[in-house]
Each structure stands twice: as C-alpha cells, then as structure tokens.
N, C-alpha and C positions, 0 to 999 in steps of 0.2 A: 233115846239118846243116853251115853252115858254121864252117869254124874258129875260136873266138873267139880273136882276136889283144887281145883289152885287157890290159893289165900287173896282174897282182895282188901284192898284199903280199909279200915271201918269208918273213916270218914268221908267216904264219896258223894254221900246224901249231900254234904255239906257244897260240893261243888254246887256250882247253880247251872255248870253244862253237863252234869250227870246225863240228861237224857238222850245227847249228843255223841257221848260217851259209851254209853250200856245198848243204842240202837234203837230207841225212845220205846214206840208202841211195840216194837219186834219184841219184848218180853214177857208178849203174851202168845207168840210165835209158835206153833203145835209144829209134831214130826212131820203130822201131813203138809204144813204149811211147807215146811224146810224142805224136803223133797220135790214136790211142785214147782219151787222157786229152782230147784237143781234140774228137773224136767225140761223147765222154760229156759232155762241156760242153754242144756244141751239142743235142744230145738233152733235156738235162737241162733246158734253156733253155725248152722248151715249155711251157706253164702246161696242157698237154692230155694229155702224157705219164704214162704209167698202165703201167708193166713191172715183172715181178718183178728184182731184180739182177741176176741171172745172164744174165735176156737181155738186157739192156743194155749188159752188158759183152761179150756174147756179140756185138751189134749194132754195138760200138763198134769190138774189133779186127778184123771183117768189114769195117766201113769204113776201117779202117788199113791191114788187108791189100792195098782196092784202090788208096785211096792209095801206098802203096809200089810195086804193080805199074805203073799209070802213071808213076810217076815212073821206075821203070827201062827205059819205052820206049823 
C-alpha cells in the first residue's frame, strides 16, 4: 500500500472513540487481508452466488494470494 502522507490530528488518542474512528483491530489489517476482503466483495456481488462461508473465504484469500504473487513479479 502506499504510504498515506495526509496530516492527522495529534490529539486523537485523546478521543475515547478513537478506535471507532481509526477501524479498531483493522490496524493491524495486512495487504493480503485488504484484498481478500475486496475478493469477498466482488464474489459476494453476484446475485448467483450460492457457497458455504468457509469456501468463500477460502476462494477469497486464494485470490489474494494470486494477487500478491503478481504483484511481486
């Protein structure tokens, strides 16, 4: 990912809904994760689509994976 250079607040610790705010645990969030989660998006997008969960997710970070491998070509 690229690096986000935009300025943020230096007091947002201070909020107490910071983690409401920032996406709580998603800021430990990997590329592979991010992709995956756009995988199961476009999957899920189908009005035809018919899988139990597990292969879905199972289908989603298989297409992460190949995403990542291409992009380290």
């Amino acid at each position: 990912m690229k690096e986000n250079t935009a300025q943020i607040n230096p007091n947002w610790l201070d909020d107490p809904n910071w983690l409401k705010k920032t996406g709580g645990d998603a800021l430990d969030m990997t590329l592979r994760d991010h992709f995956a989660g756009l995988a199961m998006q476009a999957l899920l997008s189908n009005p035809d689509y018919s899988s139990p969960d597990n292969v879905l997710a199972e289908s989603a970070n298989l297409i992460a994976d190949a995403m990542l491998k291409e992009r380290n070509k």
